[in-house]
matplotlib code that plots the C-alpha trace (Angstrom):
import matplotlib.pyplot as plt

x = [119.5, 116.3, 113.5, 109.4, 108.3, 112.1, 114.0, 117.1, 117.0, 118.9, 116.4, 112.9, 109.9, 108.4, 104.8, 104.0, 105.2, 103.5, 99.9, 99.8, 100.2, 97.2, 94.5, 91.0, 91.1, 89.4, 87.7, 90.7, 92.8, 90.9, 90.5, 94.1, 94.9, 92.4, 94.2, 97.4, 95.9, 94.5, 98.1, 99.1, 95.9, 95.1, 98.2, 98.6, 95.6, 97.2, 100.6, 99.0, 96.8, 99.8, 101.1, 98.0, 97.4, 100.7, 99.8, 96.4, 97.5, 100.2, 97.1, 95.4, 98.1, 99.1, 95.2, 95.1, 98.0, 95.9, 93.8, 96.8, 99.1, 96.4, 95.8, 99.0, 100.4, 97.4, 98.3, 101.7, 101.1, 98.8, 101.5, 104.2, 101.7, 101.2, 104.6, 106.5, 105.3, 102.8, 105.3, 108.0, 105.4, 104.1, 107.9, 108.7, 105.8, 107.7, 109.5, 106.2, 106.8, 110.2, 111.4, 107.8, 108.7, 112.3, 111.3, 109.0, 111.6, 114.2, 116.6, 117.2, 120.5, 118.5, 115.8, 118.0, 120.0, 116.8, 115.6, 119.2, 118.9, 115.2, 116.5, 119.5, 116.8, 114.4, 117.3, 118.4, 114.4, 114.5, 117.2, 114.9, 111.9, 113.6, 114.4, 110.8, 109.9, 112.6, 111.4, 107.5, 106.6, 107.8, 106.3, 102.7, 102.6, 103.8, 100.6, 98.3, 97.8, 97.6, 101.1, 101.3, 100.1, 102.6, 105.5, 104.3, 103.3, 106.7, 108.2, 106.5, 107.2, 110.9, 111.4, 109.7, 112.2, 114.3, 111.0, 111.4, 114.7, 113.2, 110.6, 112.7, 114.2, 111.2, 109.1, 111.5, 111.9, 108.7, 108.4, 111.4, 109.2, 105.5, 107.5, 108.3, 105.6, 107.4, 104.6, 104.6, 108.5, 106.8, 103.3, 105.9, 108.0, 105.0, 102.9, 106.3, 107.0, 103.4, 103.4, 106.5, 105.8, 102.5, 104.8, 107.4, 105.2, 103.5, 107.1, 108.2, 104.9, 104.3, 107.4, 110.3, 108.5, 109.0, 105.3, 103.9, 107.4, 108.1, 105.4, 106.9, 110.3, 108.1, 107.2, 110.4, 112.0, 109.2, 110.0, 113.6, 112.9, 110.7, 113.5, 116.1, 114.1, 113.2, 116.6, 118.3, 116.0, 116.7, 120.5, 120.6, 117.5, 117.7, 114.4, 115.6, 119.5, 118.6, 117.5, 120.0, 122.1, 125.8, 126.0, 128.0, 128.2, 125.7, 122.7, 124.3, 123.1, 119.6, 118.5, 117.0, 115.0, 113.8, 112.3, 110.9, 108.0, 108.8, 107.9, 104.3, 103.6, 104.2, 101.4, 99.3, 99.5, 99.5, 97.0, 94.6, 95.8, 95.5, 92.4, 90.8, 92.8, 91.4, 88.1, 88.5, 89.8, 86.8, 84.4, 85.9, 84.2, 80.7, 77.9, 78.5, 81.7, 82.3, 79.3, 80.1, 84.1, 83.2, 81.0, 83.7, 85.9, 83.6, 83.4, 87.5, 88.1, 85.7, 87.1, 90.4, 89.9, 88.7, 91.1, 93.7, 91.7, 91.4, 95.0, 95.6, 94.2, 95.7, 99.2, 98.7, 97.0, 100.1, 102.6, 101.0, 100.6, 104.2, 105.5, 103.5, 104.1, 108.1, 107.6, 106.0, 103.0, 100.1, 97.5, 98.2, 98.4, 95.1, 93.7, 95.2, 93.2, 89.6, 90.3, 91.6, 88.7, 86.3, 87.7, 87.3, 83.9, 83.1, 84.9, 82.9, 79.9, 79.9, 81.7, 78.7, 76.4, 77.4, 77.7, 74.0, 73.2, 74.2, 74.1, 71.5, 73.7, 77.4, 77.4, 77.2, 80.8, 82.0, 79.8, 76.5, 75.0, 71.7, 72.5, 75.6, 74.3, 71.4, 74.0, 76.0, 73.2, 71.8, 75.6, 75.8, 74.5, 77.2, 79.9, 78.5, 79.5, 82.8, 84.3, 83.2, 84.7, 87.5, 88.1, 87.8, 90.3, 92.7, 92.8, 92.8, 95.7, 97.4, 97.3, 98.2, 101.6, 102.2, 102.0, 103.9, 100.9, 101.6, 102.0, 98.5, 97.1, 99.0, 96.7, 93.6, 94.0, 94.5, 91.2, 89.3, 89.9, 91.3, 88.8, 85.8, 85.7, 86.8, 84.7, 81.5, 82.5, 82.2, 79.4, 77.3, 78.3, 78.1, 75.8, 73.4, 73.6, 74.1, 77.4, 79.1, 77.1, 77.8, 81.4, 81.4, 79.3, 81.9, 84.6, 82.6, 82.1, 85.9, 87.0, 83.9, 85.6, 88.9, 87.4, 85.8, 88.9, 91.3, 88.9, 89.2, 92.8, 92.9, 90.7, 92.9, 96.2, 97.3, 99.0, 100.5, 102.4, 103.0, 104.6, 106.9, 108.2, 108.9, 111.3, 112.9, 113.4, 114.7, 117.0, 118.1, 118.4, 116.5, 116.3, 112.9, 109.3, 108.3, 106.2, 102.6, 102.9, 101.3, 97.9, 96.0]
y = [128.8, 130.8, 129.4, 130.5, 133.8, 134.6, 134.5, 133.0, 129.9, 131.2, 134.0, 133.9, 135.3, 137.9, 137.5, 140.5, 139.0, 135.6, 137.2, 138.9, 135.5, 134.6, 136.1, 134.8, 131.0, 130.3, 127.7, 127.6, 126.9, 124.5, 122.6, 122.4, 121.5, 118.2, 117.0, 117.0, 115.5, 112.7, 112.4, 111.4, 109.8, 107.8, 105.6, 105.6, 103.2, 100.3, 101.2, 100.4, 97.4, 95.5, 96.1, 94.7, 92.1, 90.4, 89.2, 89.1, 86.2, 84.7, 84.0, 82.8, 80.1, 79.4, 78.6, 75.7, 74.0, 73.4, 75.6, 75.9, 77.6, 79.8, 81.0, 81.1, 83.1, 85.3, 86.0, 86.9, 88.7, 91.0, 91.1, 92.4, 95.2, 96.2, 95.9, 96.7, 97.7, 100.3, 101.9, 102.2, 103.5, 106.5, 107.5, 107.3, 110.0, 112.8, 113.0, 114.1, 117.3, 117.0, 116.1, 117.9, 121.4, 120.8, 120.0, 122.8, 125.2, 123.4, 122.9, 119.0, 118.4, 118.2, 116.2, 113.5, 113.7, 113.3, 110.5, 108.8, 110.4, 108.5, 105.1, 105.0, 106.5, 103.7, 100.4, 101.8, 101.4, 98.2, 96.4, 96.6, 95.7, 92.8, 91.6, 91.6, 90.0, 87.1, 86.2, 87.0, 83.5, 83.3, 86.7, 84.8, 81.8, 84.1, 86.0, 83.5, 82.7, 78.5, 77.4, 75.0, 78.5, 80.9, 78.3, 78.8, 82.2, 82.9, 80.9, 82.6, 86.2, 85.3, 85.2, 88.5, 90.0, 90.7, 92.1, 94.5, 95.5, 95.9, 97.9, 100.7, 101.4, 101.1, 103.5, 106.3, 105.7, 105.5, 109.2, 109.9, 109.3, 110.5, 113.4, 114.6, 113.5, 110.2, 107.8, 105.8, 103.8, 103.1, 101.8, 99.1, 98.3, 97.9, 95.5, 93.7, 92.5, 91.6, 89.7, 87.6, 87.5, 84.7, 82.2, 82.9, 81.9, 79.2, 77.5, 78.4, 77.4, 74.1, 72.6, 73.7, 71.7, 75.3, 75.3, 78.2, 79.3, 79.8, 82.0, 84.6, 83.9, 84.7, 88.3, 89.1, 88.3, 90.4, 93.4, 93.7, 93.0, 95.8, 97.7, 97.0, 97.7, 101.5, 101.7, 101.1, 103.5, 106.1, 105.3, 105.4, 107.3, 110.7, 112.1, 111.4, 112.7, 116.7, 114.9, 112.3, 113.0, 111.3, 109.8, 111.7, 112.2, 114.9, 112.5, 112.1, 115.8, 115.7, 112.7, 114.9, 117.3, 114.1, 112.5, 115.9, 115.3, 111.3, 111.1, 112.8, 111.2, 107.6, 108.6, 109.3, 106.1, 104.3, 105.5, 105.0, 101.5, 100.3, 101.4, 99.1, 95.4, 96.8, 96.5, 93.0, 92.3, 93.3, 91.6, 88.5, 88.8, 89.2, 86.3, 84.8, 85.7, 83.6, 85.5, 89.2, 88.7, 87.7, 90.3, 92.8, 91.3, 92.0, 95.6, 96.0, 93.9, 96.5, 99.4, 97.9, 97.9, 100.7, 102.7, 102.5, 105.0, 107.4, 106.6, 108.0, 111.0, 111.4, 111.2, 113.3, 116.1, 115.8, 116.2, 119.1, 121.3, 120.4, 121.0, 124.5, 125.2, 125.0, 127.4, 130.2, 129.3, 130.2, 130.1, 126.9, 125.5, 126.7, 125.9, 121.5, 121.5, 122.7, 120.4, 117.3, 117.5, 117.9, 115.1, 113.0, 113.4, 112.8, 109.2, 108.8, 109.3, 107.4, 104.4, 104.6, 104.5, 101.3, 99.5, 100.4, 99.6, 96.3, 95.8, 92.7, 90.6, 91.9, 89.7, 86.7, 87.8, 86.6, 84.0, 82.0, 82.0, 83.9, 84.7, 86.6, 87.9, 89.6, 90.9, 92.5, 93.9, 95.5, 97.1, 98.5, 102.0, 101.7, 101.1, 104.1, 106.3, 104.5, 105.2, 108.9, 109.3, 107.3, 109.4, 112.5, 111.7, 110.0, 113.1, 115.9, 114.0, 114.1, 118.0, 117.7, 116.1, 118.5, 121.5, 120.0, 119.7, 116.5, 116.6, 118.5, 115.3, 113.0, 114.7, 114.8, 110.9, 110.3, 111.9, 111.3, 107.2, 106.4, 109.2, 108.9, 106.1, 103.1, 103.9, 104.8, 101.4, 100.0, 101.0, 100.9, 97.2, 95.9, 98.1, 99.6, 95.2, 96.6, 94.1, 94.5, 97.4, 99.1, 98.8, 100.1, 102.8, 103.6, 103.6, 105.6, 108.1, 108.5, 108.9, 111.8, 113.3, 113.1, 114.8, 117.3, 118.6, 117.8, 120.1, 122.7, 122.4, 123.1, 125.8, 127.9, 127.5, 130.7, 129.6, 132.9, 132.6, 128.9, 128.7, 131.8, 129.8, 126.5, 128.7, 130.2, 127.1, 125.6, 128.4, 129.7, 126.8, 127.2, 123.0, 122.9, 124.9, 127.3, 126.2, 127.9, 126.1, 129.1, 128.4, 131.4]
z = [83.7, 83.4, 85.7, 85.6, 84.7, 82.8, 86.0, 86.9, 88.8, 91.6, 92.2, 94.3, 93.2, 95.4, 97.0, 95.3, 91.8, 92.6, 93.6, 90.0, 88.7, 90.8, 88.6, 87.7, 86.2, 83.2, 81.5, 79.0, 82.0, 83.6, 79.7, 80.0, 83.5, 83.2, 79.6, 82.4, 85.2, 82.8, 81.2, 84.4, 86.3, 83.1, 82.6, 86.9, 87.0, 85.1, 87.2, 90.6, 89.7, 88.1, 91.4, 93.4, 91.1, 91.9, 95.8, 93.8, 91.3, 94.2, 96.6, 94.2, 93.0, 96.5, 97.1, 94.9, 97.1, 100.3, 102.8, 105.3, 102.5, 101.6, 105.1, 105.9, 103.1, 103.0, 106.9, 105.8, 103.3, 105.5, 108.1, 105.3, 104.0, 107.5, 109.3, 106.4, 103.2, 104.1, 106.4, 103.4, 100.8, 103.0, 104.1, 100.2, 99.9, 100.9, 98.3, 96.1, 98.2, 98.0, 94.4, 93.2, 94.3, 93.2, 90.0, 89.3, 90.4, 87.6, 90.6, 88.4, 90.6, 94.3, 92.6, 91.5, 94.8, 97.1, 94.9, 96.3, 99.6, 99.8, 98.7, 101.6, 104.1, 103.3, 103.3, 106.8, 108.0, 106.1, 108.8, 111.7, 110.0, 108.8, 111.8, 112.7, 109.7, 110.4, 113.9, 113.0, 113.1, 116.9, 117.3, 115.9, 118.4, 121.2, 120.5, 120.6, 117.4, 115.7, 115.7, 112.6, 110.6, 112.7, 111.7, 107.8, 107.8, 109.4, 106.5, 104.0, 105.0, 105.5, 101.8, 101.4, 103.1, 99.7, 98.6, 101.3, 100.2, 96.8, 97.9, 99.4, 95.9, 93.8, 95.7, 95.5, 91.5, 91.4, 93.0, 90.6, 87.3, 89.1, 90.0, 86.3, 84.9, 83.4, 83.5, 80.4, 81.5, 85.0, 82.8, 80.4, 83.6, 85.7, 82.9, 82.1, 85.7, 86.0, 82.8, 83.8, 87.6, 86.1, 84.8, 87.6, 90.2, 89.0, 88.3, 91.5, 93.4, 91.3, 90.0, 91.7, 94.8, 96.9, 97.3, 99.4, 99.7, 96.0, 96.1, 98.4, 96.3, 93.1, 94.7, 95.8, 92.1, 90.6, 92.7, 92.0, 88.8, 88.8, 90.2, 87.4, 84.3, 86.2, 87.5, 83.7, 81.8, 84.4, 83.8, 80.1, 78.8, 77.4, 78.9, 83.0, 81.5, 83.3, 87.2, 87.1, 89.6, 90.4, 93.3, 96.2, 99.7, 99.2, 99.6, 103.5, 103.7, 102.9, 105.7, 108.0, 105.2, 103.8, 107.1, 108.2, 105.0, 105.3, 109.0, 108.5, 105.1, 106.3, 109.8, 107.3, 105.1, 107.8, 110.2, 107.1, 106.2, 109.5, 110.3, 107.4, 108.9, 112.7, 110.7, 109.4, 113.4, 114.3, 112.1, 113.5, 116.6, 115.6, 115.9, 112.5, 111.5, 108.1, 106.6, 108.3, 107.3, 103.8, 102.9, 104.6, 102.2, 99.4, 99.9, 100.8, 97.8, 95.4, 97.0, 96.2, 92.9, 92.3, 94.6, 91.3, 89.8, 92.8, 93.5, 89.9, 90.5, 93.8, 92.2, 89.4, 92.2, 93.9, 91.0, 89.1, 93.0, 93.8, 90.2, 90.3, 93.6, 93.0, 89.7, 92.4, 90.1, 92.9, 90.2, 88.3, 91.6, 92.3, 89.2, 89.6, 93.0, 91.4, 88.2, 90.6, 93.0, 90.2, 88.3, 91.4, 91.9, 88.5, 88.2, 92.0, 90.2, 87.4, 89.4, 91.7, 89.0, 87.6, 90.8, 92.3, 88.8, 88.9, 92.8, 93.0, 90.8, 91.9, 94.6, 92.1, 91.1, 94.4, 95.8, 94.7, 98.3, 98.5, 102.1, 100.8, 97.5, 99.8, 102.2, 99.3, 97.3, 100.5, 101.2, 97.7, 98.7, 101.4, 98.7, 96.2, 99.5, 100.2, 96.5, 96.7, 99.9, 98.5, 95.4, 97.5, 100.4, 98.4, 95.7, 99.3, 100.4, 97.6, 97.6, 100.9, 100.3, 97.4, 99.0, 102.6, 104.9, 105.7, 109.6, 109.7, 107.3, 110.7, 112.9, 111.2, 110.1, 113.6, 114.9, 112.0, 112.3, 115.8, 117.3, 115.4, 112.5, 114.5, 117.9, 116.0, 113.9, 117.3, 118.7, 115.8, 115.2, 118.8, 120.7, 117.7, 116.5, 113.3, 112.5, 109.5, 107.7, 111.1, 111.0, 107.3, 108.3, 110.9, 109.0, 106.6, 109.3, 109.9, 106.0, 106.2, 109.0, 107.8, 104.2, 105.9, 107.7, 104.8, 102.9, 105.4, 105.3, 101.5, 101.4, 104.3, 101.9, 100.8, 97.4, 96.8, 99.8, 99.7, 96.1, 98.1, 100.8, 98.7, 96.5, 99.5, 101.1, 97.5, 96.3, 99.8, 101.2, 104.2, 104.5, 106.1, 105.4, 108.2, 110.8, 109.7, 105.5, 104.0, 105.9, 106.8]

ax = plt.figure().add_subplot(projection="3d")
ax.plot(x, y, z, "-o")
ax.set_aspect("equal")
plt.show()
């Protein structure tokens, strides 16, 4: 099998050879790398809003039952994302390092054998976390918290636990597609579930007399369902027929490669996610918390939707470096970080526009009191800076997972959020008597900081040697990157 630049697959490029690929990028090159990016960004946005909109459309069916299903499910369904579902999502985002560089070098047979290796990995973390999730209501009143909601929250979250399950298989297929660029059979799959998880619920929620409970059944039937239509046409469709892998006792082998990238990738999801419900926590304590907890909501809930289209490019930044990076292609690599970044701040820009356009009568959208509407439309130059720095980190850590950085994106997510966003979130909110803008200036400060240094990061990489050491660690097996990444 011939691989990039005419050699075999078996052989590595030299540093040497990969540096005279590394020559001066040109506008025709940069033309071309953004039609990829926006091959792969543009159908990426629908992909991940079907998948927000289904707790989306469950809350909002559960809400018409009464207010203690809707705090009670809403509770759980924070709980799941935190305990469990943003834990499984960052450990599936090693494989974009992974499967990405695999692919680009053509080695087809590892990249359908990590997509398996990932799925195992991920049902083994699923058993303790399911535990958790079985005795969370107990876990609830034990903390403190209103014991007729623990009891239903616990109920509710129990039938996630299939979701869970679910979860741990569609993340990696959904790495499996990302990975090659596949991104139309995730778009049908994704709409499709969405399309029948509507009816689903609202049978389940109002007539099978489930209630709050069908709900979570709804989500957890939507998931695997999911699952199956992505898990058939990677079975039986021609264009997956070159990664799909049989299974074998070879996935047993790749456990510890995978969670060396897993491990990092998940700190970093995590880290991040977390720091945004610590935020809500806080907001909870402040003089009037009804109006300072549903403003915060306001702003998480618009940066929520318009995190799909940073996501987007965040995914498709991470394929094309990993896909480049495994072809020893230093200077298409190169080339996918400029046109990513640039793309980001462009879809910032205009985003922003809109918004502090319209940002005396957003607030209407949400609520019709004046005190709130005010609150918003004085926050809205907060939110233009929250969806830059949005599009920016989430399209830096991106790169980051391509090119296995990972554990140095742990770190900085650690001090850039635990070190500086959520004290200065603090202070600012308590001390300063700023309340809620202070916190989202905090946070703010954090996801600056974390740019900042992610930015750093990126501009230290030496691509030359980077795309050398992922093809020496792919055809010679090395099973693990060298300790310095290629950063000079």
């Amino acid at each position: 099998m011939v691989g990039p630049d005419n050699k075999s697959v078996g052989e590595s490029l030299l540093p040497e050879e990969i540096e005279v690929k590394a020559d001066q990028i040109t506008w025709n090159a940069l033309n071309q790398e953004v039609k990829r990016i926006c091959c792969i960004a543009a159908p990426m946005v629908p992909v991940i809003s079907s998948q927000f909109l289904l707790n989306v459309v469950t809350t909002m069916m559960v809400g018409h039952l009464s207010e203690l299903s809707l705090s009670s499910s809403a509770l759980a369904i924070s709980l799941a994302g935190v305990t469990g579902f943003s834990f499984l999502l960052g450990l599936a985002s090693g494989l974009e390092t992974l499967c990405g560089q695999a692919y680009g070098a053509q080695q087809y047979h590892r990249f359908g054998i990590q997509t398996y290796t990932a799925m195992f990995s991920l049902i083994l973390v699923c058993l303790p976390l399911s535990l958790i999730w079985i005795n969370m209501g107990k876990i609830l009143v034990f903390m403190g918290q209103d014991p007729l909601i623990s009891q239903e929250a616990g109920k509710f979250i129990i039938w996630l636990v299939p979701a869970l399950f679910a979860f741990a298989i569609l993340q990696p297929l959904i790495r499996f597609f990302l990975m090659q660029s596949l991104i139309i059979p995730m778009l049908m799959s994704s709409c499709a579930t969405f399309c029948l998880h509507i009816p689903l619920c609202w049978a389940l929620v109002f007539k099978s007399g489930l209630n709050n409970v069908g709900a979570a059944l709804a989500i957890s039937v939507s998931t695997w369902l999911n699952v199956i239509f992505l898990g058939l046409y990677m079975k039986y469709s021609p264009a997956c027929a070159k990664t799909r892998a049989p299974v074998s006792v070879e996935i047993f082998h790749g456990i510890k490669e995978f969670f060396r990238f897993a491990v990092p990738s998940a700190v970093m999801v995590c880290l991040e996610w977390w720091s945004f419900e610590l935020l809500i926590l806080l907001s909870g304590l402040l003089p009037n918390p009804k109006l300072e907890a549903s403003v915060l909501a306001i702003c998480l809930n618009t940066t929520t939707v318009t995190y799909s289209i940073a996501y987007g490019l965040g995914a498709a930044a991470s394929t094309r470096v990993s896909n480049e990076i495994g072809a020893g292609n230093a200077r298409a690599a190169r080339v996918a970080v400029l046109t990513a970044i640039s793309l980001a701040v462009m879809g910032a820009s205009l985003l922003c526009i809109v918004l502090f356009t319209c940002r005396h009568v957003y607030g209407y959208s949400f609520s019709n009191e004046k005190e709130v509407v005010d609150y918003v439309t004085a926050m809205a130059p907060l939110l233009c800076v929250a969806i830059i720095h949005q599009n920016l980190q989430t399209v830096l850590s991106g790169i980051a997972r391509g090119c296995g950085v990972q554990h140095i994106g742990a770190y900085i997510n650690l001090g850039a959020y635990y070190l500086s966003g959520i004290p200065v979130a603090a202070a600012l909110c308590f001390w300063v008597k700023m309340r809620g803008k202070g916190l989202w200036i905090g946070i703010q400060v954090g996801t600056f900081v974390q740019i900042v240094l992610l930015s750093i990061i990126t501009s230290c990489i030496s691509w030359e040697q980077q795309a050398f050491k992922a093809r020496e660690r792919l055809f010679e097996g090395q099973g693990q990157l060298p300790a310095d990444n290629g950063l000079i």
